[in-house]
DOVEXZA-282744 format. One record per residue: x, y, z of N, C-alpha, C, O in turn; residue in three letters; residue number from 1. Coordinates in steps of 0.2 Angstrom, whole numbers. Layout:
(rec (X,Y,Z),(X,Y,Z),(X,Y,Z),(X,Y,Z),"ALA",NUM) ...
This chain:
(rec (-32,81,137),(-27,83,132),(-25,91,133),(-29,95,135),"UNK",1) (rec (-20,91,131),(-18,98,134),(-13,102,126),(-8,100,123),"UNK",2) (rec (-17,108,125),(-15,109,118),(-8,113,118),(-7,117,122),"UNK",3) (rec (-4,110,112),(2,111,111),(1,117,106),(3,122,109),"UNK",4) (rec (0,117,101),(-1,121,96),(-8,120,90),(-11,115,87),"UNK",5) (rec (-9,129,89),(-16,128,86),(-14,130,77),(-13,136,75),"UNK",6) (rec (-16,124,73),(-15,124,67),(-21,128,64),(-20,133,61),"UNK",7) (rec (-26,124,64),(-29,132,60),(-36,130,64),(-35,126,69),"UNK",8) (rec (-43,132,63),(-48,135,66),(-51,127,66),(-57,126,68),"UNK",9) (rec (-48,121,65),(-52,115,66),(-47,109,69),(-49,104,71),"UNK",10) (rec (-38,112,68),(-37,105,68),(-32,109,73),(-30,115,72),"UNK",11) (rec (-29,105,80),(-22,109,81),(-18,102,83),(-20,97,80),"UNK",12) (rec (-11,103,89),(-8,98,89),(-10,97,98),(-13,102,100),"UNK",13) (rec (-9,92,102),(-9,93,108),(-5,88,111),(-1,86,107),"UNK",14) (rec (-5,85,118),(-1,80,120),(-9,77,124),(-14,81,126),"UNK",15) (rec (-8,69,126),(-12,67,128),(-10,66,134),(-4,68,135),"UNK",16) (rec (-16,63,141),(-15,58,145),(-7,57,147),(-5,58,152),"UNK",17) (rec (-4,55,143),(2,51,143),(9,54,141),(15,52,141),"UNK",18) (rec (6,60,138),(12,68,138),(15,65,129),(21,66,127),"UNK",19) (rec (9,60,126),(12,60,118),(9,64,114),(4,68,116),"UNK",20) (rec (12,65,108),(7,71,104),(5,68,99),(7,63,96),"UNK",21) (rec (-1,71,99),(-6,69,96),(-9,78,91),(-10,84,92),"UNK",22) (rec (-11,74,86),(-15,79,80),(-24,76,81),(-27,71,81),"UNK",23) (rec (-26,82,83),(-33,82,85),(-37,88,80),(-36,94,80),"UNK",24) (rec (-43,83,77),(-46,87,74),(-53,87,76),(-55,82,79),"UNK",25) (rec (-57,93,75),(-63,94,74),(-66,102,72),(-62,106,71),"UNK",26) (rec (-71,104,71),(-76,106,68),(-76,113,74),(-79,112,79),"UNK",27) (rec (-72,119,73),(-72,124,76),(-67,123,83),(-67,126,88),"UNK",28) (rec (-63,119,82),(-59,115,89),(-53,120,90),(-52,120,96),"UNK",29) (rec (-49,124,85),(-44,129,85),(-45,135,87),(-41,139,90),"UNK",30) (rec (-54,136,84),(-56,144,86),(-54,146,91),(-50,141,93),"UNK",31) (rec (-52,153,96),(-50,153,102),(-47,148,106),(-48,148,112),"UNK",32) (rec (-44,145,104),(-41,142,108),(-33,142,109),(-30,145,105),"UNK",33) (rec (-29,140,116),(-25,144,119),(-19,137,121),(-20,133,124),"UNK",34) (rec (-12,137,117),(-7,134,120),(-6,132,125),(-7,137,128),"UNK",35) (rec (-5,127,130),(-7,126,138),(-13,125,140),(-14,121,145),"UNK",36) (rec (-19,127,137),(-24,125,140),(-27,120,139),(-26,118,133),"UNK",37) (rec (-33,115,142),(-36,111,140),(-40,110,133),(-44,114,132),"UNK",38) (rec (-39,105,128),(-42,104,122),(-51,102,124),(-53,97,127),"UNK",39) (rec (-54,106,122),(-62,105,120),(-65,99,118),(-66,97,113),"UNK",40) (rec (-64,94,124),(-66,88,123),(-72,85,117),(-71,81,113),"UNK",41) (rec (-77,89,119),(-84,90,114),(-83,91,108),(-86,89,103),"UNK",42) (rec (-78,94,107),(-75,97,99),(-72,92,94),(-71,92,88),"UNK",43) (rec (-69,85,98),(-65,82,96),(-69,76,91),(-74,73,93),"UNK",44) (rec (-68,76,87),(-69,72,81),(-64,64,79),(-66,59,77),"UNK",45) (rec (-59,66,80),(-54,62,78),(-47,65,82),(-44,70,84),"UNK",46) (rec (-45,58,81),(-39,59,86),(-32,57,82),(-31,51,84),"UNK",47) (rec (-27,58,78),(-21,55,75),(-12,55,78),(-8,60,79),"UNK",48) (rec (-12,48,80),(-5,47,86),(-1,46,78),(-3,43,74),"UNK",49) (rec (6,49,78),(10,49,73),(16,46,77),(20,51,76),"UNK",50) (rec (18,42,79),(25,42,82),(32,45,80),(36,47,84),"UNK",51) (rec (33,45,72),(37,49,71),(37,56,71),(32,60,70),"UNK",52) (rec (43,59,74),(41,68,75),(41,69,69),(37,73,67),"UNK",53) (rec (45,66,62),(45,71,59),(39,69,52),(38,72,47),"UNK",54) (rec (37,64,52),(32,61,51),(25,68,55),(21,70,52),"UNK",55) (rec (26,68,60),(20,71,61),(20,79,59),(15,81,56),"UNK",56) (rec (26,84,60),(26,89,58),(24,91,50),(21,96,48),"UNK",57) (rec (28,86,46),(24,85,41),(17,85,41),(14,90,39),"UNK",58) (rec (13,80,43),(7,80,42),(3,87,46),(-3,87,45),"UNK",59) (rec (6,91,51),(2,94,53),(2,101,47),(-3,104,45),"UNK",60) (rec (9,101,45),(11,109,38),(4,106,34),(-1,110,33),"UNK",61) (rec (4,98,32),(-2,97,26),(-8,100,29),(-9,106,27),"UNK",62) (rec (-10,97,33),(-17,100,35),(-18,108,36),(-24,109,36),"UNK",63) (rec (-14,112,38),(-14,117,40),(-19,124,35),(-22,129,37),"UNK",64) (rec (-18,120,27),(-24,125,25),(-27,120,19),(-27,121,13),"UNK",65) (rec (-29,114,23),(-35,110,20),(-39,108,24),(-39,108,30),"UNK",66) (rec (-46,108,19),(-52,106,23),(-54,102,26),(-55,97,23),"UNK",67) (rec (-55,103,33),(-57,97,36),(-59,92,32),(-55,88,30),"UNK",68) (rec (-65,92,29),(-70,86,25),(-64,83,23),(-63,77,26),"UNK",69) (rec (-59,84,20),(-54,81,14),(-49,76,21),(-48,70,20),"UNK",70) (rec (-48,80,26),(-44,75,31),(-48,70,36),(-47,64,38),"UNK",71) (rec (-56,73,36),(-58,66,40),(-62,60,35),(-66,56,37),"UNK",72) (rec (-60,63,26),(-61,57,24),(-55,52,24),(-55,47,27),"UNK",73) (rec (-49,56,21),(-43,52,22),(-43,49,29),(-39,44,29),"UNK",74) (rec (-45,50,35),(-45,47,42),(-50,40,41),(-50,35,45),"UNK",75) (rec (-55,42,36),(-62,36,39),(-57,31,31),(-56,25,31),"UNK",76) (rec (-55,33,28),(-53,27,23),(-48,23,26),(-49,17,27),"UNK",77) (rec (-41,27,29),(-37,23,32),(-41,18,35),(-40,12,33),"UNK",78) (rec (-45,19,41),(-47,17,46),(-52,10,44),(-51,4,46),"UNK",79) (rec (-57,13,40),(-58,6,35),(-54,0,32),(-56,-6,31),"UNK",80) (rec (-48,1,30),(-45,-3,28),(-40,-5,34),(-36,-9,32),"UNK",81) (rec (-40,-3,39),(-35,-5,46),(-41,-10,51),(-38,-15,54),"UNK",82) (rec (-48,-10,50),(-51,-13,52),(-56,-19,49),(-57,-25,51),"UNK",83) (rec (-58,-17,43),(-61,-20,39),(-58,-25,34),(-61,-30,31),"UNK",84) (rec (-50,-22,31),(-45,-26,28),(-41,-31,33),(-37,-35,31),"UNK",85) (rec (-40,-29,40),(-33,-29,44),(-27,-28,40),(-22,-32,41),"UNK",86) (rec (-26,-21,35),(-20,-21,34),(-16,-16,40),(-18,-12,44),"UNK",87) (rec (-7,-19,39),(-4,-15,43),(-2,-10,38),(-1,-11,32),"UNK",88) (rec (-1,-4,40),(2,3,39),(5,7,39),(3,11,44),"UNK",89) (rec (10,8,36),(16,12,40),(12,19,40),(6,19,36),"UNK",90) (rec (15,24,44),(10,30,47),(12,35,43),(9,40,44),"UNK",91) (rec (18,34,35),(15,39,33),(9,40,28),(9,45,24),"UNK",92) (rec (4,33,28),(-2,35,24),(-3,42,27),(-1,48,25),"UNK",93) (rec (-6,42,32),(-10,47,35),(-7,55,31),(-10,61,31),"UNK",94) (rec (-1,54,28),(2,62,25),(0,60,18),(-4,64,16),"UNK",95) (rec (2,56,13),(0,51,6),(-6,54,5),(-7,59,3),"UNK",96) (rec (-11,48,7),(-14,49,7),(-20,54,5),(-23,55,0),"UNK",97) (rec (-20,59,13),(-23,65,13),(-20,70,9),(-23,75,8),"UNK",98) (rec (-13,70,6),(-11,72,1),(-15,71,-6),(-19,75,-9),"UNK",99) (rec (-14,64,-7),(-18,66,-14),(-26,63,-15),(-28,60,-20),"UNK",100) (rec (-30,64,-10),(-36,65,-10),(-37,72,-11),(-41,74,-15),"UNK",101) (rec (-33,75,-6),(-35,85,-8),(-34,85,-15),(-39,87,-18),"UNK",102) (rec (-28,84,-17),(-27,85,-24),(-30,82,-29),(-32,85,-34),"UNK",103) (rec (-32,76,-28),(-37,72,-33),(-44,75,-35),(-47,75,-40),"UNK",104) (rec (-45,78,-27),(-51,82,-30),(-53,89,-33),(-57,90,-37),"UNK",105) (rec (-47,93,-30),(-44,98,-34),(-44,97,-39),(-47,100,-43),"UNK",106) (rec (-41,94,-42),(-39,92,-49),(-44,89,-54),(-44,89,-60),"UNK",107) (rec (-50,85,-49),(-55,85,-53),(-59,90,-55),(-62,90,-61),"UNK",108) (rec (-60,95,-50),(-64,102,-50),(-61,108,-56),(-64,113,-59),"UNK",109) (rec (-54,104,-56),(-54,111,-63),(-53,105,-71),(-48,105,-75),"UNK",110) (rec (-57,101,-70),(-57,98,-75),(-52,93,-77),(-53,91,-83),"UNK",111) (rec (-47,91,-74),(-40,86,-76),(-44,82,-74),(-48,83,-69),"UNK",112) (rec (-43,76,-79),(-47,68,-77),(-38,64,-80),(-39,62,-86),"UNK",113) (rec (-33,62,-77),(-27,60,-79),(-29,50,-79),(-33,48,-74),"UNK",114) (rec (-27,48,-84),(-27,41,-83),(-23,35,-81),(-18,34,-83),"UNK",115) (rec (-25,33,-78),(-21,26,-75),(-18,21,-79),(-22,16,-82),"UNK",116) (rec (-12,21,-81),(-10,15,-84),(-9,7,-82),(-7,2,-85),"UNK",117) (rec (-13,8,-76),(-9,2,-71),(-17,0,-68),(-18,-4,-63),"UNK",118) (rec (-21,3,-72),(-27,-2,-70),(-30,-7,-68),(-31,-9,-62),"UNK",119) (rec (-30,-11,-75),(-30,-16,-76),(-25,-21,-71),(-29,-25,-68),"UNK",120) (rec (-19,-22,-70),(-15,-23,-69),(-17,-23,-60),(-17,-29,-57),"UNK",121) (rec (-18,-16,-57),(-20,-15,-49),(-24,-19,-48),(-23,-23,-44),"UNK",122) (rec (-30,-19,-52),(-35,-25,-51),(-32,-30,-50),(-30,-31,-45),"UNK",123) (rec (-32,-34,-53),(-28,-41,-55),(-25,-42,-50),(-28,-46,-48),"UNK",124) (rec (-20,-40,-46),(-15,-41,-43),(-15,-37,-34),(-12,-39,-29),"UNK",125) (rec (-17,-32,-35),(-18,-27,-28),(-27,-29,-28),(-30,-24,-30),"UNK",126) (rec (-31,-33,-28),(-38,-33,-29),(-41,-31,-21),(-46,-27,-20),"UNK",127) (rec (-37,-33,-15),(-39,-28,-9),(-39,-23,-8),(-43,-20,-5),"UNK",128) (rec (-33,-19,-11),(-31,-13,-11),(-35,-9,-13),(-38,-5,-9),"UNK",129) (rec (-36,-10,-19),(-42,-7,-25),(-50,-8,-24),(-55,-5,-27),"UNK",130) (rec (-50,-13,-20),(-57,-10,-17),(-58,-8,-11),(-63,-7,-9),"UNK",131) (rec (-51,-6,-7),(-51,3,-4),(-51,7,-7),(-53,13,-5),"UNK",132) (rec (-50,7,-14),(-47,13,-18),(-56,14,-20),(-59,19,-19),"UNK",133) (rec (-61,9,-24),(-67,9,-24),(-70,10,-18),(-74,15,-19),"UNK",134) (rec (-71,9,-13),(-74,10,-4),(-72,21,-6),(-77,26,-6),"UNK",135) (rec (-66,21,-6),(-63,30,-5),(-67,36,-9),(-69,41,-7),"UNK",136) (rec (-68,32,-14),(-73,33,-22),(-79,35,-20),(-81,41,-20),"UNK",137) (rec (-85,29,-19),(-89,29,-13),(-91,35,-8),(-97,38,-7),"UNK",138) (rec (-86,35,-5),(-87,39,1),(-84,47,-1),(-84,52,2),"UNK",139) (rec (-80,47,-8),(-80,56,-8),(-86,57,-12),(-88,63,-11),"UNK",140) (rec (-90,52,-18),(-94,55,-19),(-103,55,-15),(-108,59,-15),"UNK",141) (rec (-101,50,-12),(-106,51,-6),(-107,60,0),(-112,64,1),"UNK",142) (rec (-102,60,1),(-101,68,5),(-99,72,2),(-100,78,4),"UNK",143) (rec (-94,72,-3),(-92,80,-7),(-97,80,-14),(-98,85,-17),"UNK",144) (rec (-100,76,-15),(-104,75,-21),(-98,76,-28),(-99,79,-32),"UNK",145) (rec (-95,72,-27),(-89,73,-31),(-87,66,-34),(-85,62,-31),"UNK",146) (rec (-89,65,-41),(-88,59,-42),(-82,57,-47),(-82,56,-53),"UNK",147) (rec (-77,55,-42),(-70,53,-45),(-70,49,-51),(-75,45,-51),"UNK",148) (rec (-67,48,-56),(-65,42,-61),(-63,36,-58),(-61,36,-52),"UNK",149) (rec (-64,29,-62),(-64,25,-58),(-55,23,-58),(-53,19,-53),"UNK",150) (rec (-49,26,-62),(-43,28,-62),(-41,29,-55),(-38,26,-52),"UNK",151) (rec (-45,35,-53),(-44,36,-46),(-42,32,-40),(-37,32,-36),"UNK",152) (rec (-48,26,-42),(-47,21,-35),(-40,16,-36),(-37,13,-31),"UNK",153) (rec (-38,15,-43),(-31,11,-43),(-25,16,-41),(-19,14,-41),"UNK",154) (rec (-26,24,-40),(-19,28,-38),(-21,27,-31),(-16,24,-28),"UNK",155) (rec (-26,27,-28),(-26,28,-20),(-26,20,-19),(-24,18,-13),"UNK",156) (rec (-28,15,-23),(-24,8,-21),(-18,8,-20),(-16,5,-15),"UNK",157) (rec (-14,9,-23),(-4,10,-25),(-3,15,-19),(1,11,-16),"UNK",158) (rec (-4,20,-14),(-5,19,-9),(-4,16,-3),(0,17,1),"UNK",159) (rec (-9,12,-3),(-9,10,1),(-5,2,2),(-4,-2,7),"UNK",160) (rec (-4,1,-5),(2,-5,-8),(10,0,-5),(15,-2,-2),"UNK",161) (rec (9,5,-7),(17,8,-4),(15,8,3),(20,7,6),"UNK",162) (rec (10,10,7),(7,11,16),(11,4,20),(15,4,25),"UNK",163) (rec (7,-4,15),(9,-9,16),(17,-13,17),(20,-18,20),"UNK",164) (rec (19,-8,12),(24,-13,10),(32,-7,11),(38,-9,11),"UNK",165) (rec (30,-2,13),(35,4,18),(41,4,13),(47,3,13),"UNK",166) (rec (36,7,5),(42,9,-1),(39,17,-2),(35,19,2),"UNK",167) (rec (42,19,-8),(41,26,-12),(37,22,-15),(37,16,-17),"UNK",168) (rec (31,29,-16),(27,27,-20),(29,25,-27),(27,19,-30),"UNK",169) (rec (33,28,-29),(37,28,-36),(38,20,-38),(36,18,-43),"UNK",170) (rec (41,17,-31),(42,10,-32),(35,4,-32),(35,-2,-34),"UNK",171) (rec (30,9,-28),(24,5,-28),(20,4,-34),(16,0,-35),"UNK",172) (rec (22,9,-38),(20,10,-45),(23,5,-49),(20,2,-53),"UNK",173) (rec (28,3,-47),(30,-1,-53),(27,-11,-50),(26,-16,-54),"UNK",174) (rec (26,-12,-45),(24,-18,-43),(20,-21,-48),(23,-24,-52),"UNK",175) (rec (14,-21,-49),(7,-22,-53),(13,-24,-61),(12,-28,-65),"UNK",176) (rec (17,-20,-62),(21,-21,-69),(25,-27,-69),(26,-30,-74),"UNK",177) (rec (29,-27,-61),(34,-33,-60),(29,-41,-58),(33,-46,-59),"UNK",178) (rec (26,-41,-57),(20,-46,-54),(18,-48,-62),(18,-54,-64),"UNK",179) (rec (17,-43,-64),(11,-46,-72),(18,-50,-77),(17,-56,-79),"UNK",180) (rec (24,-46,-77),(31,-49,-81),(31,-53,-77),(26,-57,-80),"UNK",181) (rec (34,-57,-70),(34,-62,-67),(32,-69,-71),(35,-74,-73),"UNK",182) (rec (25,-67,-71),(19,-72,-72),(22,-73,-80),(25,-78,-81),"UNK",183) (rec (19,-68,-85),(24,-69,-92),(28,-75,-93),(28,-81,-95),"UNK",184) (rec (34,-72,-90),(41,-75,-90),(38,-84,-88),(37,-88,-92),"UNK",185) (rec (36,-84,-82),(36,-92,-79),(31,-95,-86),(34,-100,-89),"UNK",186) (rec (25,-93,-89),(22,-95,-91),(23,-97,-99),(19,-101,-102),"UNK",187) (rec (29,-93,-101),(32,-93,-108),(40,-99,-108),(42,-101,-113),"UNK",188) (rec (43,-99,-102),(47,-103,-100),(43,-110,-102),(44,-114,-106),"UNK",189) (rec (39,-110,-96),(36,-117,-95),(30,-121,-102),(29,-127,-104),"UNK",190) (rec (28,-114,-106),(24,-115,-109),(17,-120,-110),(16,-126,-113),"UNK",191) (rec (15,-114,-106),(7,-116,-102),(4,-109,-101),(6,-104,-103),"UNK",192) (rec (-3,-110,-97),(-6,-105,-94),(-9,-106,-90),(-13,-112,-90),"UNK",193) (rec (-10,-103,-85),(-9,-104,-78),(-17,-103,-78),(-21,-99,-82),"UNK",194) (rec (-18,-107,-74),(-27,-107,-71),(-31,-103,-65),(-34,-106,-60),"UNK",195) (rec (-30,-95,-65),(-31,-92,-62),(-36,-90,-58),(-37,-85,-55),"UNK",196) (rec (-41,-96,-59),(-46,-100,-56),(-44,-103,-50),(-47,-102,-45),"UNK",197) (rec (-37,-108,-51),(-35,-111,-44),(-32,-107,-40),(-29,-102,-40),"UNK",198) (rec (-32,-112,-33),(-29,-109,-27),(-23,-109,-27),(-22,-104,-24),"UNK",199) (rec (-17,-112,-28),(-12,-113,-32),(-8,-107,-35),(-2,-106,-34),"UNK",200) (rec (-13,-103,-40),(-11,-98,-44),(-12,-94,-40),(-8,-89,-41),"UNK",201) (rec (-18,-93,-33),(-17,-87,-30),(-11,-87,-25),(-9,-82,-23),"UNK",202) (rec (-10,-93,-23),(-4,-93,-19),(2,-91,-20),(5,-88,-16),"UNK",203) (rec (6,-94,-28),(8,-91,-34),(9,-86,-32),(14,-84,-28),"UNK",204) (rec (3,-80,-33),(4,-75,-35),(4,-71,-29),(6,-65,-29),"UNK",205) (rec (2,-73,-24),(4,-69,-16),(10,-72,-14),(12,-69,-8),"UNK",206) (rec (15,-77,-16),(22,-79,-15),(27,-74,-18),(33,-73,-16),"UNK",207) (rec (24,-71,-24),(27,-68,-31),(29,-59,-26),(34,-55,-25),"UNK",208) (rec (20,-58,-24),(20,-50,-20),(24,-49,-16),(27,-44,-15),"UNK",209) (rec (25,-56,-10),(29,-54,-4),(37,-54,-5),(41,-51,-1),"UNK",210) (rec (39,-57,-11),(46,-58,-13),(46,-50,-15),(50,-47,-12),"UNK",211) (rec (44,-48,-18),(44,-39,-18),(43,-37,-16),(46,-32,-17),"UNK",212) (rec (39,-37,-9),(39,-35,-4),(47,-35,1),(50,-31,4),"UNK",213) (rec (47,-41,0),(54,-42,5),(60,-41,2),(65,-42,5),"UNK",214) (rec (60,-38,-7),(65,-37,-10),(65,-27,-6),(70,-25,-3),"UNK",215) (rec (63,-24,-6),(61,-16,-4),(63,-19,3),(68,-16,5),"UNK",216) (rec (61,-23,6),(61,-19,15),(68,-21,15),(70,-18,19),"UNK",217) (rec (73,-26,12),(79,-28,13),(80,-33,19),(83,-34,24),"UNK",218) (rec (72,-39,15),(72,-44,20),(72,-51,16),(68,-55,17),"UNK",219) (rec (78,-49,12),(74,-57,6),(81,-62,11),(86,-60,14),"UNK",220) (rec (78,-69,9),(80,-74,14),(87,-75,12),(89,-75,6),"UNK",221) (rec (92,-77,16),(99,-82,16),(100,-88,13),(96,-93,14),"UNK",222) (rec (104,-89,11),(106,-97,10),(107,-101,14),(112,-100,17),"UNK",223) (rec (103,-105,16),(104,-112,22),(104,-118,19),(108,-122,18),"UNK",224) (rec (98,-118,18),(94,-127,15),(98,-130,9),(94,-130,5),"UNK",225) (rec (102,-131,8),(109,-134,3),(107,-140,0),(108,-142,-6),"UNK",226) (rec (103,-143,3),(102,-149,2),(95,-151,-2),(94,-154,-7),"UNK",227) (rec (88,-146,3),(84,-149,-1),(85,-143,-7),(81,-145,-12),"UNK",228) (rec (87,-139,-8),(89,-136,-15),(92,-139,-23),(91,-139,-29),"UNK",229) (rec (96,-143,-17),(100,-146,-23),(95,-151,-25),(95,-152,-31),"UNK",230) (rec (91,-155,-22),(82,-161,-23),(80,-157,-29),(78,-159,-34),"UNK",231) (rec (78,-149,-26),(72,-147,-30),(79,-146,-36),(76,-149,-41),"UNK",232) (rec (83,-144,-38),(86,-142,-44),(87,-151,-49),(87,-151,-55),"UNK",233) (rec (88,-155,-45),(87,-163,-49),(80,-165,-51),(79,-169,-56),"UNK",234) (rec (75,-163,-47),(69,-169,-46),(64,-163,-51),(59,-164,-55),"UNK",235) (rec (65,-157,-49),(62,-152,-53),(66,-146,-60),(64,-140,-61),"UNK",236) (rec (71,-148,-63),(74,-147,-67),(72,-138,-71),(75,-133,-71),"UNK",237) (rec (63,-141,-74),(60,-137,-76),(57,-131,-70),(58,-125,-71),"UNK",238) (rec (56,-132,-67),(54,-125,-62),(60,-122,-61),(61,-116,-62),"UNK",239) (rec (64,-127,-59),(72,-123,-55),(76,-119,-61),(80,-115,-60),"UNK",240) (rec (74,-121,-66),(76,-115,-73),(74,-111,-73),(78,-107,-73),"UNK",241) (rec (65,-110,-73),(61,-106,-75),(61,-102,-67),(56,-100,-66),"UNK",242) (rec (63,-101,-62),(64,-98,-56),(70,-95,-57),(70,-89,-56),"UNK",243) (rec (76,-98,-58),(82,-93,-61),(81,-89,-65),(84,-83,-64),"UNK",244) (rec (76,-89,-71),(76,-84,-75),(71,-79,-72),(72,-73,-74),"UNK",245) (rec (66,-80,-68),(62,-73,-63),(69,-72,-59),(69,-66,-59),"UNK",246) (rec (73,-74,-57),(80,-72,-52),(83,-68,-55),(87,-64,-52),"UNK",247) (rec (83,-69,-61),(89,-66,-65),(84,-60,-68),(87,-55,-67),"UNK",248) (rec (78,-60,-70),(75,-52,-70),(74,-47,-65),(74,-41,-65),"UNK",249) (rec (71,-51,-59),(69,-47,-55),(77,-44,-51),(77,-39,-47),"UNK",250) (rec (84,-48,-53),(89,-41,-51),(91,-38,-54),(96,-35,-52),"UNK",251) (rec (89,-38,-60),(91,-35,-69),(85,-29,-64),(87,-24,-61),"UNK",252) (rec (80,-29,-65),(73,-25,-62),(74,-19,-56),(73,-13,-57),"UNK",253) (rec (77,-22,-51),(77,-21,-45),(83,-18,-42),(82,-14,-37),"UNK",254) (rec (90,-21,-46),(95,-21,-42),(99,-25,-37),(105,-23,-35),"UNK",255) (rec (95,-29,-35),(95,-33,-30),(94,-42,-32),(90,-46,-34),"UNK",256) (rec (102,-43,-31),(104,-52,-32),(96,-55,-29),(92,-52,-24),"UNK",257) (rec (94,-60,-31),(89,-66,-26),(96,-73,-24),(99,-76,-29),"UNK",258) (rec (95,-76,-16),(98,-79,-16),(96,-86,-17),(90,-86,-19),"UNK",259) (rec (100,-92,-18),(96,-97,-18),(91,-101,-15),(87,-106,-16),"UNK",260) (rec (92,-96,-11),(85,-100,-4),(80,-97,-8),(75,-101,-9),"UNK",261) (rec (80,-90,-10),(74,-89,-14),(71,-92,-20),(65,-94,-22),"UNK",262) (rec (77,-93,-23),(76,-97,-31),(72,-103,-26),(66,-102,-25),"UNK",263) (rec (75,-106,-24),(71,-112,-21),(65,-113,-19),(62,-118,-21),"UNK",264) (rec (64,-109,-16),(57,-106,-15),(52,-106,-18),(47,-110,-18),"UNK",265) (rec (54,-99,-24),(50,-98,-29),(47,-107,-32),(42,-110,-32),"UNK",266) (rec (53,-107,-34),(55,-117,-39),(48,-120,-37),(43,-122,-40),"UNK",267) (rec (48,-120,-28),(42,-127,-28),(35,-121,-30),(30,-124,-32),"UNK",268) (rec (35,-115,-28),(27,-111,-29),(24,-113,-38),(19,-115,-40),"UNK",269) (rec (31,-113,-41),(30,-114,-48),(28,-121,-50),(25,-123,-55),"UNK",270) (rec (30,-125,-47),(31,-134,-46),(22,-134,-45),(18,-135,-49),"UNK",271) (rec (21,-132,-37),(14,-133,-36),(9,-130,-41),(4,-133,-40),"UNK",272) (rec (8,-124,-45),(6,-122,-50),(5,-125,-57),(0,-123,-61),"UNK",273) (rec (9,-128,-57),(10,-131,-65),(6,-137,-63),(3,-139,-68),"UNK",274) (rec (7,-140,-57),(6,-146,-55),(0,-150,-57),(0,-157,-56),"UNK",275) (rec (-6,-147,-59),(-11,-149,-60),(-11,-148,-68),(-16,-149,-71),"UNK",276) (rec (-6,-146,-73),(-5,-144,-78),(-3,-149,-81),(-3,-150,-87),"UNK",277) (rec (1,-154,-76),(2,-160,-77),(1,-166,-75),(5,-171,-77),"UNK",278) (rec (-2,-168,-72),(-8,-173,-70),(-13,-175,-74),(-18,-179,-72),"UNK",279) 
C-alpha cells in the first residue's frame, strides 16, 4: 500500500494493491510517515475500503482527532455484526457509528446519561440489532472500563436498523413506533391478540419491517395480480379491511400511497396470523 495522506499519528489514508483507497489504521502508523512512500506493513491494524469518495473523506475528517480505541471498537462492532449477524450495511455505519460511540462515551464521562424512549419497543422488534447494541456495551466496558447504560445499546441498535435499511437515522427512529402502531391497529380492527409465541406472528412482524423497509428504499411492489386480489378481498373480507386500514395509516405516516399488490400481501400475513385464532 502506498500512502496517499497522513491523518494523524495512527491512522492515515493510502491506495492498495489495486490503486483503491483505502483508510488504514494502526498504533503509531502516521508517525513519520511520508505521502508516496510505502505504508508500514507491521503497523497495520485494520484496513477500511469506503467506495464512496465522499463517504470516505467524511469518515477520514471524523477520525482525524479521535482515539484510536474508539475507531477500532466501532470497526470490531461493525465487523461482528457483518459476520456473526450476516447483516448487509451500507458503508456509511463506519462514519454513524464511530460517531456516536465517541460521543456516547464523552457524554458519559461528563456525566449525561440521556434516555431511550424507544427501548422497549427496539427490543421487541429490532431484537438482532439490539443485541449488537448489547455485544458494543460489552466490549466498551470490557476495554475503556466504561460502563454504558443499557439505553445505549437501543441508540447503537437504530444504527444499525438505519445501516440496514439505507434511511436517516431520523427515520430509523421512528420504525420501532410504526411496527408497534401496526400491530395495534390490526389487533383492534380484528379484535384479538396476537400470539407472539407463534411463528406466524414473527412472520407477521418481519413482513410488517420489510414493507418499511421498502416503503424508504422506494421499492414497494406494483399492481399485477388482479385476480388473486380480488379472491383475497371476497374470501377474506376481514383481513382485506384491516390491511387497508394499516394502508391508509402507514401513507398518512410516511407519505407514501401502498399499492394494491401490497394491501394484498399484507391481507394474507394478517389471514395467516389470525389463523389459529380461528380454528
Amino acid at each position: 500500500m502506498i500512502i496517499d495522506k497522513v491523518i494523524n499519528n495512527n491512522i492515515i489514508s493510502a491506495y492498495d494493491s489495486e490503486g483503491r483507497e483505502v483508510v488504514v489504521m494502526g498504533r503509531g502508523l502516521g508517525f513519520g510517515a511520508k505521502p508516496g512512500k510505502r505504508v508500514a506493513e507491521a503497523k497495520v491494524e485494520k484496513v477500511f475500503r469506503i467506495e464512496s469518495r465522499s463517504l470516505a473523506e467524511k469518515f477520514k475528517d471524523l477520525l482525524a482527532g479521535m482515539p484510536i480505541e474508539h475507531v477500532a471498537l466501532s470497526g470490531d462492532i461493525i465487523s461482528y455484526a457483518k459476520e456473526k449477524l450476516s447483516l448487509e450495511l451500507n458503508q456509511s455505519i463506519y462514519v454513524t457509528l464511530t460517531d456516536h460511540i465517541d460521543f456516547a462515551i464523552t457524554r458519559y464521562r461528563q456525566g449525561i446519561k440521556p434516555r431511550n424512549a424507544l427501548l422497549w419497543e427496539i427490543k421487541r422488534f429490532y431484537s438482532r440489532e439490539y443485541q449488537i447494541g448489547e455485544y458494543a456495551l460489552r466490549m466498551i466496558r470490557e476495554r475503556l472500563r466504561v460502563d454504558l447504560p443499557e439505553d445505549e445499546a437501543g441508540f447503537i441498535a437504530l444504527h444499525f436498523v438505519n445501516a440496514e435499511y439505507g434511511t436517516d437515522i431520523r427515520d430509523a427512529a421512528r420504525f420501532p413506533n410504526l411496527v408497534g402502531d401496526i400491530l395495534d391497529i390490526a389487533q383492534g380492527e380484528l379484535g384479538i391478540r396476537f400470539d407472539e409465541n407463534s411463528l406466524h406472528y414473527e412472520r407477521f412482524v418481519t413482513h410488517v419491517k420489510f414493507l418499511i423497509q421498502r416503503i424508504y428504499r422506494k421499492e414497494l411492489l406494483t399492481d399485477q395480480d388482479s385476480e388473486l386480489a380480488e379472491m383475497m378481498r371476497q374470501k377474506y373480507k376481514r383481513e382485506y379491511d384491516c390491511s387497508r386500514r394499516i394502508a391508509a395509516y402507514i401513507g398518512q405516516e410516511t407519505g407514501n400511497p401502498i399499492s394494491e399488490e401490497e394491501v394484498m400481501y399484507l391481507a394474507i400475513h394478517i389471514r395467516r396470523v389470525t389463523a389459529t385464532d380461528d380454528e
